[in-house]
Z-matrix of the N, CA and C atoms (Angstrom, degrees):
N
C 1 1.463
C 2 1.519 1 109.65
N 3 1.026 2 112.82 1 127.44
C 4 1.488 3 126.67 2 -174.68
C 5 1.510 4 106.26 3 -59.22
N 6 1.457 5 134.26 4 -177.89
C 7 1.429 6 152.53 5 177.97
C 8 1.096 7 115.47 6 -119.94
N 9 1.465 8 145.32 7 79.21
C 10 1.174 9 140.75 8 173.61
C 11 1.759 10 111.70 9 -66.70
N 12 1.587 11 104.15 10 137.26
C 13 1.386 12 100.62 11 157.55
C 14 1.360 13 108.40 12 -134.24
N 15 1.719 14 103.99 13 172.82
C 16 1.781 15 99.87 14 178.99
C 17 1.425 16 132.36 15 -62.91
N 18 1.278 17 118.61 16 -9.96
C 19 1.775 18 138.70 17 -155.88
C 20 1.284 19 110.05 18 -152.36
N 21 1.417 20 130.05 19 147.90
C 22 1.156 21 114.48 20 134.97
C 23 1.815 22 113.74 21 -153.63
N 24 1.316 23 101.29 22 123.63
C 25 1.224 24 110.41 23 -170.27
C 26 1.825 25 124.46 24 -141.81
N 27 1.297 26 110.23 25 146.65
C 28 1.277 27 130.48 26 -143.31
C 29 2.167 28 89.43 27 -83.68
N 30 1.695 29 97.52 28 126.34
C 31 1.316 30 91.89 29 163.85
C 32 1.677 31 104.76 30 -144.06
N 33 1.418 32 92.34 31 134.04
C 34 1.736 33 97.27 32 173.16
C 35 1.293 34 101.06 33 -116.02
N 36 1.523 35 98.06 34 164.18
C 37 1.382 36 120.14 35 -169.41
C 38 0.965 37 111.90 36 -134.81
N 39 1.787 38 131.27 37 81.78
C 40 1.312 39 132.83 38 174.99
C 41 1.794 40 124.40 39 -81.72
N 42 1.372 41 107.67 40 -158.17
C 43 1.763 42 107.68 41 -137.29
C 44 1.879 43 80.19 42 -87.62
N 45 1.029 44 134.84 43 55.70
C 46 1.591 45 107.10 44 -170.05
C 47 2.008 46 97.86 45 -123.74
N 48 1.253 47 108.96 46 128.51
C 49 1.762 48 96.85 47 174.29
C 50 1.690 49 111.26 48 -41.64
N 51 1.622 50 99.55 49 161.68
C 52 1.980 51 99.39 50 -161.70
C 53 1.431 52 100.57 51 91.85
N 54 1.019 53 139.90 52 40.50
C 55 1.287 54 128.00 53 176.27
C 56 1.680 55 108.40 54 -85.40
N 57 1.752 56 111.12 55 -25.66
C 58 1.524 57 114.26 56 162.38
C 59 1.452 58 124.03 57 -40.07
N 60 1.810 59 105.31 58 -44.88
C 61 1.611 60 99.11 59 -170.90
C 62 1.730 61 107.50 60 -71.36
N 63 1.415 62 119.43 61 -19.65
C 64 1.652 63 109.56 62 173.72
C 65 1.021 64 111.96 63 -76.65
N 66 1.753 65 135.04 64 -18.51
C 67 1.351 66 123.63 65 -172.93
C 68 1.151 67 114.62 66 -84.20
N 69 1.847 68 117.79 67 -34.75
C 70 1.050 69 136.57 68 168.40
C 71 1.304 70 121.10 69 -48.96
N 72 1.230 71 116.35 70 -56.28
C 73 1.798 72 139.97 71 162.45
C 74 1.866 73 106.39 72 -37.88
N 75 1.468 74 99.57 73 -55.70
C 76 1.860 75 107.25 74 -178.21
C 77 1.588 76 100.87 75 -57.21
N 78 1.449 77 106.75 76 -57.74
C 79 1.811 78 116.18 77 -159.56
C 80 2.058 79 92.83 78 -59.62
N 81 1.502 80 125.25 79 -65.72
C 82 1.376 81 115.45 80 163.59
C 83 1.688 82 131.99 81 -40.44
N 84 0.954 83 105.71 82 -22.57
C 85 1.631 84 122.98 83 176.77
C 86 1.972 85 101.75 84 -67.06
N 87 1.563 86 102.43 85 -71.31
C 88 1.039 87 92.65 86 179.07
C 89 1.628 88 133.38 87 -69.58
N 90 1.178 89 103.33 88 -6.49
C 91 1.506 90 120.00 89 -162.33
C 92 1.802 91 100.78 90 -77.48
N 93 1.552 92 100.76 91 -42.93
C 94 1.467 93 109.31 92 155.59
C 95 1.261 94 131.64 93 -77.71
N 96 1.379 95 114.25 94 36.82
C 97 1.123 96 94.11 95 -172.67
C 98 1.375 97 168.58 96 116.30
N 99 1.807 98 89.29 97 -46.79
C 100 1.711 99 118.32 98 -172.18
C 101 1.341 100 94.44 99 -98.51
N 102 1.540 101 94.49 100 150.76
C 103 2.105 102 112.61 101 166.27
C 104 0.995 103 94.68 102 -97.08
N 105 1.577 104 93.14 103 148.44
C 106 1.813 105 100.53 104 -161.42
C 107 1.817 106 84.57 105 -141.45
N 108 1.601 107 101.99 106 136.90
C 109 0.975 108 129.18 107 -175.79
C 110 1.487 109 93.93 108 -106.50
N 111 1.404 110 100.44 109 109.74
C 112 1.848 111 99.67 110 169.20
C 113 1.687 112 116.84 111 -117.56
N 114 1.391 113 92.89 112 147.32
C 115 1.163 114 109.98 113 163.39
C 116 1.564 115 123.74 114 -130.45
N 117 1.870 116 114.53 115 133.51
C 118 1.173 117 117.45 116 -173.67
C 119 1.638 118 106.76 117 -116.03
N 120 1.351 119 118.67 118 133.96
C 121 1.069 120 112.22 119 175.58
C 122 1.639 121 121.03 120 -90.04
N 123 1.122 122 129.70 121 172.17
C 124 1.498 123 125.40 122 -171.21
C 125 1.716 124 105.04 123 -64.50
N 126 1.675 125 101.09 124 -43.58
C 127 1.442 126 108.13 125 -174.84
C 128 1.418 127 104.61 126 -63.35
N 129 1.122 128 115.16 127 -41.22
C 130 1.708 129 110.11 128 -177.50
C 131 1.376 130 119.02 129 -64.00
N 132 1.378 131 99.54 130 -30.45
C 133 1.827 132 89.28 131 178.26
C 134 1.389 133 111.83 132 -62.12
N 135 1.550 134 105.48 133 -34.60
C 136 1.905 135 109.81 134 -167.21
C 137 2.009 136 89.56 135 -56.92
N 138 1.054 137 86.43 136 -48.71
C 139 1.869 138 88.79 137 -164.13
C 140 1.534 139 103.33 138 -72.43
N 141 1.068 140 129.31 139 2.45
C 142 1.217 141 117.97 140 164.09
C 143 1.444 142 120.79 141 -90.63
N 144 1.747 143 117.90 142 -39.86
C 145 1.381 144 127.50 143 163.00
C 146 1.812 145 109.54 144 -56.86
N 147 1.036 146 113.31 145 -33.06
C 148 1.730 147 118.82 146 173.28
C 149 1.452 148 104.73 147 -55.97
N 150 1.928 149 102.43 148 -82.79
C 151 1.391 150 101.07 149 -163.40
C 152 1.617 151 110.15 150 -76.56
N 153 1.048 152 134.34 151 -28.41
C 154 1.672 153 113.78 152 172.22
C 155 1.739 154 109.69 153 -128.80
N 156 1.968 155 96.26 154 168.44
C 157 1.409 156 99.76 155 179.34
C 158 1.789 157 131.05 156 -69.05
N 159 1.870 158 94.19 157 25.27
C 160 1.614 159 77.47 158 175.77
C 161 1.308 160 126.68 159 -97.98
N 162 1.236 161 142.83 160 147.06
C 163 1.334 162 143.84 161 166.38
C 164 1.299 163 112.77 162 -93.17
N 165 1.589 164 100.56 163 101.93
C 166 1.416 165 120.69 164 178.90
C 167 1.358 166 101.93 165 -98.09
N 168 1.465 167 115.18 166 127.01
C 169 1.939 168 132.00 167 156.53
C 170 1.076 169 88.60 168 -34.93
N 171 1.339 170 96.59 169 164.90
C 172 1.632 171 141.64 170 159.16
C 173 1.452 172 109.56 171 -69.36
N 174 1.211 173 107.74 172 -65.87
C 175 1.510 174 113.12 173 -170.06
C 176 1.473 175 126.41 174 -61.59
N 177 1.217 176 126.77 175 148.41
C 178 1.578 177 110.21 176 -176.65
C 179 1.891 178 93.24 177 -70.47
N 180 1.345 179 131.10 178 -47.85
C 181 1.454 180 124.94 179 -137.79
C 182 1.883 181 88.85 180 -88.51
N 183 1.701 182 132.89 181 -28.09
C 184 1.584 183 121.82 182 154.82
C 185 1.897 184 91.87 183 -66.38
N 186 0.800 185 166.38 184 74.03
C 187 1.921 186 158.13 185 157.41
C 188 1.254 187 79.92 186 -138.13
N 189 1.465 188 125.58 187 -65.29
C 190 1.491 189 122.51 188 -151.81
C 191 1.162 190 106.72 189 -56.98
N 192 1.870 191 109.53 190 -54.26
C 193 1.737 192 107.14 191 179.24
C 194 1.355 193 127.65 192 -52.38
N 195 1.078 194 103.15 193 -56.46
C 196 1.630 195 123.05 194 154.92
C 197 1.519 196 118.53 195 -19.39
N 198 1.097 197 115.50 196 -80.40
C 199 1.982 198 122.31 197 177.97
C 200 1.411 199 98.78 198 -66.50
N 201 1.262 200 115.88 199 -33.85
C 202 1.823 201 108.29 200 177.82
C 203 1.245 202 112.96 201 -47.58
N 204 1.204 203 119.74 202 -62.40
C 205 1.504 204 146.67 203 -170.71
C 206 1.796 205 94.38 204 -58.96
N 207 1.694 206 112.54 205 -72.74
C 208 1.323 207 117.42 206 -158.37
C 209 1.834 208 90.71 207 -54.31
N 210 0.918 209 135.61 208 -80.14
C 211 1.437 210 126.42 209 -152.71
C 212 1.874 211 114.08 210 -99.11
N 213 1.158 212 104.24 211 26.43
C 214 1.252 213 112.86 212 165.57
C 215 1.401 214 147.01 213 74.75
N 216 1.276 215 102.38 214 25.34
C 217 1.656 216 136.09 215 -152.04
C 218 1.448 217 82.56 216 -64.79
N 219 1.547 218 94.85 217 169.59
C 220 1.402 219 101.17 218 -169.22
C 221 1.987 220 91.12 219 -127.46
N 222 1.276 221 126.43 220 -179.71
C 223 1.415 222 117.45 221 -158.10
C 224 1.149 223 110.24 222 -70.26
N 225 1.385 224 132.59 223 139.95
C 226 1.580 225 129.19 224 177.44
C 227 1.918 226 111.26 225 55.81
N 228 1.278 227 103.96 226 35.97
C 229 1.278 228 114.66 227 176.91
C 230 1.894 229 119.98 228 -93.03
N 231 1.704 230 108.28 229 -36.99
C 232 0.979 231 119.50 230 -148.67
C 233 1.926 232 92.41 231 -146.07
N 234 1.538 233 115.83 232 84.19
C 235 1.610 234 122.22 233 157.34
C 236 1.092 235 112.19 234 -80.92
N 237 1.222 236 107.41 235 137.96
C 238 1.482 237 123.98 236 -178.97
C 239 1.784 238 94.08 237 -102.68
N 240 1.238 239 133.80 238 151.00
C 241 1.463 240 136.65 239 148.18
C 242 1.377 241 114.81 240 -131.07
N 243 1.838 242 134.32 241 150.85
C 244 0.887 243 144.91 242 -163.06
C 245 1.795 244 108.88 243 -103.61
N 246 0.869 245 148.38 244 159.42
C 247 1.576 246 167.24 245 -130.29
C 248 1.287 247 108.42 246 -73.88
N 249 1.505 248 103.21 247 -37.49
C 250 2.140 249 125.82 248 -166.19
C 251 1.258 250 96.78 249 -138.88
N 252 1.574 251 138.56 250 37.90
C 253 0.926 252 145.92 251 141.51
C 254 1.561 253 111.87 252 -58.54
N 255 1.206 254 125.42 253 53.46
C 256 1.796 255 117.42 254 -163.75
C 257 1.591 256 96.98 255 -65.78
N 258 1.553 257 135.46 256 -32.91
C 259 1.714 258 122.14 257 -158.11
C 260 1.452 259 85.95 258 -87.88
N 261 0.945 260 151.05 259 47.81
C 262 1.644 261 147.55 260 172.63
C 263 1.999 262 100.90 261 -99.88
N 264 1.145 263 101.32 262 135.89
C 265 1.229 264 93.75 263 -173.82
C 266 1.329 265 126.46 264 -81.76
N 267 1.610 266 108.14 265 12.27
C 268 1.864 267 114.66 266 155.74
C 269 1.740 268 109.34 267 -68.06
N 270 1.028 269 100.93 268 -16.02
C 271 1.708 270 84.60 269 -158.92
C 272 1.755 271 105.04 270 -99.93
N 273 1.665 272 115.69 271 20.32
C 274 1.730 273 114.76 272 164.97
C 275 1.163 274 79.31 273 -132.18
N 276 1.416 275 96.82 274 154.40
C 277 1.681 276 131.07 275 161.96
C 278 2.142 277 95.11 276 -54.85
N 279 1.058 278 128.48 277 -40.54
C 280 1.421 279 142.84 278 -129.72
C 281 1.928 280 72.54 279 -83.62
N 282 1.235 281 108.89 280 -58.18
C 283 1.254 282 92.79 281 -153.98
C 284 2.226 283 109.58 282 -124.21
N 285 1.232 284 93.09 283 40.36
C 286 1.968 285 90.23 284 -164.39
C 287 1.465 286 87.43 285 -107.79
N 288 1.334 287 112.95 286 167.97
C 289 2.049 288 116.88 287 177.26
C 290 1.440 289 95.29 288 -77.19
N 291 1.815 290 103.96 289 160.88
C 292 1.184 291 105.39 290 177.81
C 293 1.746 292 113.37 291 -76.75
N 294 1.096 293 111.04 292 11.61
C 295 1.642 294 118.76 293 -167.54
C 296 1.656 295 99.67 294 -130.80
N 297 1.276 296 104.06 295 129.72
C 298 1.360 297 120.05 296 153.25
C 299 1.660 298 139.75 297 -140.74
N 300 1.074 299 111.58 298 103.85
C 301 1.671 300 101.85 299 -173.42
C 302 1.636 301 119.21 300 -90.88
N 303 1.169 302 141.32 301 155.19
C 304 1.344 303 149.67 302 163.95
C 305 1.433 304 127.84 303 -131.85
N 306 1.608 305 101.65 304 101.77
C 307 1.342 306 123.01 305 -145.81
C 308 1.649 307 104.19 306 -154.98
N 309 1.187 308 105.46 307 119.91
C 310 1.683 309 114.15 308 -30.80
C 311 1.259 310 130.05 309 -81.29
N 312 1.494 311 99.66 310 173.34
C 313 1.820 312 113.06 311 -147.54
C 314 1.985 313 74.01 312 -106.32
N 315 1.516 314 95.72 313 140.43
C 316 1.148 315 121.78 314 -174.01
C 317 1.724 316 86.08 315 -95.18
N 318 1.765 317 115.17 316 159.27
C 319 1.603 318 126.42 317 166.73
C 320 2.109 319 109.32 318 -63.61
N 321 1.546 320 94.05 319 -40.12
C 322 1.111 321 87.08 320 168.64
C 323 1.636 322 136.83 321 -69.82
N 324 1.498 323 88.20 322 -33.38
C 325 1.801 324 113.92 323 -164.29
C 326 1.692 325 86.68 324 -63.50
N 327 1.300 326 113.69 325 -23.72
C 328 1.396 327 129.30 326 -168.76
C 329 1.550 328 124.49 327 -59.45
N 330 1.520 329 82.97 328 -64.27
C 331 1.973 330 117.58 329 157.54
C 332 1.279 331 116.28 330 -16.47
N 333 1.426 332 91.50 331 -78.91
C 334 1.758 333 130.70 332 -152.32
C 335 1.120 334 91.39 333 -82.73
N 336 1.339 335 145.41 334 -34.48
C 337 1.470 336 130.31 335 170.98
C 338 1.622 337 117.63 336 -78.97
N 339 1.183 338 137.99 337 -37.77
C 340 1.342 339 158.63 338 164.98
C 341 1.784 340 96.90 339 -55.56
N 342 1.330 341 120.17 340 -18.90
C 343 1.448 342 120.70 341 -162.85
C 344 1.797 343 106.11 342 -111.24
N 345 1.308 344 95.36 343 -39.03
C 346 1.407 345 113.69 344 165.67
C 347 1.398 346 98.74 345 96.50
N 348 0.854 347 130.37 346 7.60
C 349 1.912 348 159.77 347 163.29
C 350 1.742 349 95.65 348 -4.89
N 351 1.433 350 126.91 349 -48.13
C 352 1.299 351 121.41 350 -160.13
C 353 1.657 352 134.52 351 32.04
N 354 1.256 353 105.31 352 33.12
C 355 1.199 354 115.84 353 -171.10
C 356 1.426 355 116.62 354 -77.36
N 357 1.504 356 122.31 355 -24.81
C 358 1.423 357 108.37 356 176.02
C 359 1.866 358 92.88 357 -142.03
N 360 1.225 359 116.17 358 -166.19
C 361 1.301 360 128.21 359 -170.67
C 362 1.410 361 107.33 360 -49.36
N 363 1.754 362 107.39 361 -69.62
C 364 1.453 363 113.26 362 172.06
C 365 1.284 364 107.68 363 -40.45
N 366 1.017 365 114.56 364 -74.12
C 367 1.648 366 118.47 365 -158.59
C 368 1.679 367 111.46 366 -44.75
N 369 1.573 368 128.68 367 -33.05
C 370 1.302 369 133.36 368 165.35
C 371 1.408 370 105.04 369 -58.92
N 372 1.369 371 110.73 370 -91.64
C 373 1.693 372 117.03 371 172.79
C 374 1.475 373 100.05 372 2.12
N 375 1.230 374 109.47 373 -85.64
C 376 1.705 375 115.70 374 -159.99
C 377 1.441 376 99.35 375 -47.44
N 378 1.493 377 127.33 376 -50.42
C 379 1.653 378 119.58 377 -172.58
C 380 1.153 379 129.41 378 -67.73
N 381 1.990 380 109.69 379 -5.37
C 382 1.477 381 115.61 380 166.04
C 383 1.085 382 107.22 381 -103.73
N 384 1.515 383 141.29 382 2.30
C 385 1.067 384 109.82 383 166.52
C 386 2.100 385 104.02 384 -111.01
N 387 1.181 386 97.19 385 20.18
C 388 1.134 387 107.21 386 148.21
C 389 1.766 388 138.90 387 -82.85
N 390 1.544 389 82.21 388 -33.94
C 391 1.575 390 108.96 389 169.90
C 392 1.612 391 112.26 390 -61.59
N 393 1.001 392 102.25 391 -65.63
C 394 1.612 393 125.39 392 178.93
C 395 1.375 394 125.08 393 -70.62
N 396 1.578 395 110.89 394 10.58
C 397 1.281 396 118.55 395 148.72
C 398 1.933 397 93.77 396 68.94
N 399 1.272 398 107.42 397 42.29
C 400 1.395 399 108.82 398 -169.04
C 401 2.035 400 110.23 399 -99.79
N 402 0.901 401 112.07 400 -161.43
C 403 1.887 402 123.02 401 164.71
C 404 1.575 403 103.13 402 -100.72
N 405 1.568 404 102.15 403 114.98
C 406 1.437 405 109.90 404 -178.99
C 407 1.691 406 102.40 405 -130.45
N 408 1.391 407 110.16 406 114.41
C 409 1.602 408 121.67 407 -178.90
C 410 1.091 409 120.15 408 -88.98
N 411 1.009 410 132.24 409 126.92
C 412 1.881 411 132.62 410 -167.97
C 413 1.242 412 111.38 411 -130.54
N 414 1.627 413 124.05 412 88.70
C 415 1.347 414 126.87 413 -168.51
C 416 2.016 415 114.75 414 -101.54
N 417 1.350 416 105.38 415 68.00
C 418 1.493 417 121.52 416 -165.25
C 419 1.906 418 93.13 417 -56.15
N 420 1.414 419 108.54 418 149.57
C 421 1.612 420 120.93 419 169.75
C 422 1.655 421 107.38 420 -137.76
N 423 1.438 422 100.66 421 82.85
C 424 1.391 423 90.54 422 -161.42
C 425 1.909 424 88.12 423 -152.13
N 426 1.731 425 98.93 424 144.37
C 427 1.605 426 103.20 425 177.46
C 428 1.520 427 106.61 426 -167.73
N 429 1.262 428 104.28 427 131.97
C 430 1.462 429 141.83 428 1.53
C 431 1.539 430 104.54 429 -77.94
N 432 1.192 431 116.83 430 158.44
C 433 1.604 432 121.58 431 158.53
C 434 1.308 433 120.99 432 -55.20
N 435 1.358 434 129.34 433 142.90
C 436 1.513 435 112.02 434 -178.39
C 437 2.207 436 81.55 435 -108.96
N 438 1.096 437 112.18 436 177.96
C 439 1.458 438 136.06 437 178.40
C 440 1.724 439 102.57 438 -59.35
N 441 1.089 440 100.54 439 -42.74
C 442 1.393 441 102.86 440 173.25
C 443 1.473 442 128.54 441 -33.76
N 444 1.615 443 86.27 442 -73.79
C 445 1.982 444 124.88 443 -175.77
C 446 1.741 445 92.35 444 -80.35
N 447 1.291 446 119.79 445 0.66
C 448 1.757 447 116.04 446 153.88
C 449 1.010 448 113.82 447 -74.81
N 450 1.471 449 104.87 448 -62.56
C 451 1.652 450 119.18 449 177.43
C 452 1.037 451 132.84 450 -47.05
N 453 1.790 452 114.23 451 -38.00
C 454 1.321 453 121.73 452 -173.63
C 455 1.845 454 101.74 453 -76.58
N 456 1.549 455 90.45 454 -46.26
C 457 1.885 456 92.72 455 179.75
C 458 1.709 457 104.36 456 -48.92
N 459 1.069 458 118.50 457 -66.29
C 460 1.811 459 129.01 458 171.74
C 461 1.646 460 99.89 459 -13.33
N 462 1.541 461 110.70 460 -71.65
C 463 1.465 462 128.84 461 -156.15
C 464 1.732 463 94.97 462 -64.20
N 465 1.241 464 98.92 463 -54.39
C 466 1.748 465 90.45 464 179.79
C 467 1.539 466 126.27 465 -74.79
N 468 1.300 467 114.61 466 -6.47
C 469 1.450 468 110.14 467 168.44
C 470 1.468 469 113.34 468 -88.19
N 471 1.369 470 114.13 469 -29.34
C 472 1.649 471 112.15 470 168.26
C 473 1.295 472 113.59 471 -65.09
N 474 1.002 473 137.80 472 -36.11
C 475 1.132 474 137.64 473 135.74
C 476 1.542 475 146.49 474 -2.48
N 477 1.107 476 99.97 475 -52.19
C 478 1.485 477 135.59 476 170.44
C 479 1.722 478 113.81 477 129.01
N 480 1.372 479 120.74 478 -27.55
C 481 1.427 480 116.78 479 -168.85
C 482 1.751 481 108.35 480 -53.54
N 483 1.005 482 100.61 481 146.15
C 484 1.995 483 117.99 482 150.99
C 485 1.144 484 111.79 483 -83.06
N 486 1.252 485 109.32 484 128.57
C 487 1.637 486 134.00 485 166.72
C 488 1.305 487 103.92 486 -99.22
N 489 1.450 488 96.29 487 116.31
C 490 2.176 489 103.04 488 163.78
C 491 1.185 490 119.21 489 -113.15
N 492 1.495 491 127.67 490 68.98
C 493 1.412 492 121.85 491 -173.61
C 494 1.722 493 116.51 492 -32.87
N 495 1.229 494 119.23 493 145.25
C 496 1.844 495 100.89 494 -174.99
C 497 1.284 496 96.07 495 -77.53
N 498 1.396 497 161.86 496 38.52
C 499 1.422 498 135.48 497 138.61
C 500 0.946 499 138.24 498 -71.32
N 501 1.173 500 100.97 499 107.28
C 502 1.587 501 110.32 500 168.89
C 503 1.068 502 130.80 501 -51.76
N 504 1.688 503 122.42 502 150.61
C 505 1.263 504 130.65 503 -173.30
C 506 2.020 505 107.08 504 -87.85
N 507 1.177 506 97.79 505 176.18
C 508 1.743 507 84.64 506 -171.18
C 509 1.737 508 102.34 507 -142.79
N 510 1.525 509 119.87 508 0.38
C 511 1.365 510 115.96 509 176.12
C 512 1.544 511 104.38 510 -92.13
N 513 1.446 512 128.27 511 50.79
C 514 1.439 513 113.62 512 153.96
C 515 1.590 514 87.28 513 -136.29
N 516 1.168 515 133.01 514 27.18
C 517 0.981 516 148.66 515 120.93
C 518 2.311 517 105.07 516 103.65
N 519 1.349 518 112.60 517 25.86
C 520 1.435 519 106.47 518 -157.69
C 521 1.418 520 106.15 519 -43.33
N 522 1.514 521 108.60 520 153.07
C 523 1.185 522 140.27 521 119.35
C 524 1.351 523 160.29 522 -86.72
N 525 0.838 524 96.23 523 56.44
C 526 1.860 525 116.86 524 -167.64
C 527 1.695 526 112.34 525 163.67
N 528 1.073 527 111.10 526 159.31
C 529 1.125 528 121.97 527 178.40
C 530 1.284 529 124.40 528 -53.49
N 531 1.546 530 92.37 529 -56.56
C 532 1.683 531 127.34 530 179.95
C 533 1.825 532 93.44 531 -47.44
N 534 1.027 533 117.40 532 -51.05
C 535 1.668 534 115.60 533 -170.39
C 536 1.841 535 113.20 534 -82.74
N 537 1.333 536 106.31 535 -2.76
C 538 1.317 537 97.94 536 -174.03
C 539 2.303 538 81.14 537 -100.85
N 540 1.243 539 118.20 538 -36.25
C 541 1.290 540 105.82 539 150.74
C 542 1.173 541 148.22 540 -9.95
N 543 1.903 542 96.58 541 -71.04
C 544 1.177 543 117.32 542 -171.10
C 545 1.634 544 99.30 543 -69.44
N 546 1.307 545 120.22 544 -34.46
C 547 1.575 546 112.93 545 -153.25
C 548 1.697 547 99.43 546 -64.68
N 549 1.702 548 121.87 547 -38.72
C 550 1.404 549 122.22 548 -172.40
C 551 1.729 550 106.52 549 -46.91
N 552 2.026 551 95.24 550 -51.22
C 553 1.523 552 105.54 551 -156.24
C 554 1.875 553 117.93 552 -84.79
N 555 1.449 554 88.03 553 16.03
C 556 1.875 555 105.67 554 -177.23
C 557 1.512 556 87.28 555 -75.50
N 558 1.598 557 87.64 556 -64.09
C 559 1.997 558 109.94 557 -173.64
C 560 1.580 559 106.23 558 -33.33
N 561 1.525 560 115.54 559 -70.29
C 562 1.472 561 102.39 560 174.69
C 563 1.618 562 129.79 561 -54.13
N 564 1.244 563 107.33 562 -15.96
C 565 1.255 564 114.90 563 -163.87
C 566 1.784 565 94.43 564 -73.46
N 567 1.011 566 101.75 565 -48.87
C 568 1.836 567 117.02 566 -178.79
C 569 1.020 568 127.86 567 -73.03
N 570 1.178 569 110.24 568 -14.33
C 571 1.830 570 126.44 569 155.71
C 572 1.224 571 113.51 570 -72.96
N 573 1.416 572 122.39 571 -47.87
C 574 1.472 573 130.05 572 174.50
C 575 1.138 574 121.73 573 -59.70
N 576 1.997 575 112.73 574 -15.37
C 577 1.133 576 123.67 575 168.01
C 578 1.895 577 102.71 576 82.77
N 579 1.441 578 118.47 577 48.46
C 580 1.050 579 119.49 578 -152.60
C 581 1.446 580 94.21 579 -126.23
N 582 1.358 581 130.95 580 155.47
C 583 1.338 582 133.57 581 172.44
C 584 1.493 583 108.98 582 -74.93
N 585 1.241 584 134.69 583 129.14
C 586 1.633 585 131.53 584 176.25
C 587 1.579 586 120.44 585 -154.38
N 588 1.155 587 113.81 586 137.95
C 589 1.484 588 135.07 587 -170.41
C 590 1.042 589 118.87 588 -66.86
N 591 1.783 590 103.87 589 -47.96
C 592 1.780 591 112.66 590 -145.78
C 593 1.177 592 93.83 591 -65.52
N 594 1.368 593 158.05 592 -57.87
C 595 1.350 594 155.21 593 -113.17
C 596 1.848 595 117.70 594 -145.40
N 597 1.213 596 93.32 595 77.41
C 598 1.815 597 90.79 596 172.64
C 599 1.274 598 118.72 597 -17.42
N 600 1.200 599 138.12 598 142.59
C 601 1.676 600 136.90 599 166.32
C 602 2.000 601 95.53 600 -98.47
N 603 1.465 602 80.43 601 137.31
C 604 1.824 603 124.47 602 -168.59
C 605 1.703 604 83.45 603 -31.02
N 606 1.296 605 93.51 604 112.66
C 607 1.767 606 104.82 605 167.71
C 608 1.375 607 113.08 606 108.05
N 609 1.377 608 113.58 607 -27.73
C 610 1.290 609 123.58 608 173.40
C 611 1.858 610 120.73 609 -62.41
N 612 1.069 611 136.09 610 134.94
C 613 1.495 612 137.85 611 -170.21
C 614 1.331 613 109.49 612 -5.79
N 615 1.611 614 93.70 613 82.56
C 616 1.590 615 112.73 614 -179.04
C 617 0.947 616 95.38 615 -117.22
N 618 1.938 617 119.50 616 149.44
C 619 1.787 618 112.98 617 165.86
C 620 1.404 619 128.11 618 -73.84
């Protein structure tokens, strides 16, 4: 008997600082529910051993066990795929979720998707569900912008994608990191059209 879940949608995690708001985003993903098609890039792992204490494998199929375990996935909840994984079912229109976010979205990861580059797993994924007229999330961590990473954001929102720069908002007043976090990964959460806690909606138990 198969495993049904409510969602299932594609998230990579490229080389860009913010690597909290994708883990955060994965750990809420499954918590609701959704199968989550991940992708880690090489750069992201470095920035993941940098910015926090987890020790993530090398391998996508030790990643899967790994995040399974760390945030509690339930069986066949949470695939991991590797860079040249091409038979993975992100990389056809035939068989990838209609949702994909990349968060965070590296300047390059930026490029190469805006370019249609298809050079590694991510970089396909994103161009079919560009193809396919799908929900494509683009969560850039990057300052200042150069004209470029304008342009490219420009090119991919005509397009159809959403751009979520990671700044956080600051009138619900956080304290902690974790909550200036949560406020980016509410935003995606509500784009995805997803039920979510962290973040009152505008008017809601405000001072």
């Amino acid at each position: 008997m198969s495993v049904e879940f409510s969602r299932r949608v594609t998230l990579a995690i490229t080389g860009a600082s913010g690597v909290q708001y994708g883990l955060r985003l994965l750990q809420c993903m499954l918590s609701a529910d959704v199968q989550v098609l991940l992708l880690v890039s090489r750069a992201a792992q470095v920035v993941i051993a940098t910015e926090t204490d987890i020790k993530l494998p090398g391998q996508p199929d030790q990643q899967e066990a790994y995040l399974s375990e760390l945030y509690g996935a339930r069986e066949g909840q949470l695939k991991v795929y590797g860079r040249e994984q091409w038979m993975a079912p992100v990389a056809s229109g035939s068989g990838a979720p209609t949702s994909m976010v990349v968060c965070p979205c590296s300047t390059g990861s930026l490029s190469a998707i805006a370019c249609g580059a298809s050079n590694n797993l991510i970089e396909r994924a994103a161009d079919v569900v560009l193809k396919e007229r799908r929900q494509l999330i683009l969560v850039p961590r990057e300052a200042p912008y150069s004209e470029i990473h304008l342009e490219h954001m420009l090119k991919l929102t005509r397009m159809g994608a959403v751009v979520i720069p990671a700044s956080p908002g600051f009138y619900q007043r956080p304290a902690s990191v974790e909550e200036m976090v949560d406020f980016i990964v509410a935003r995606i959460l509500s784009q995805l059209g997803l039920e979510q806690s962290l973040l009152p909606r505008w008017g809601e138990n405000l001072l």
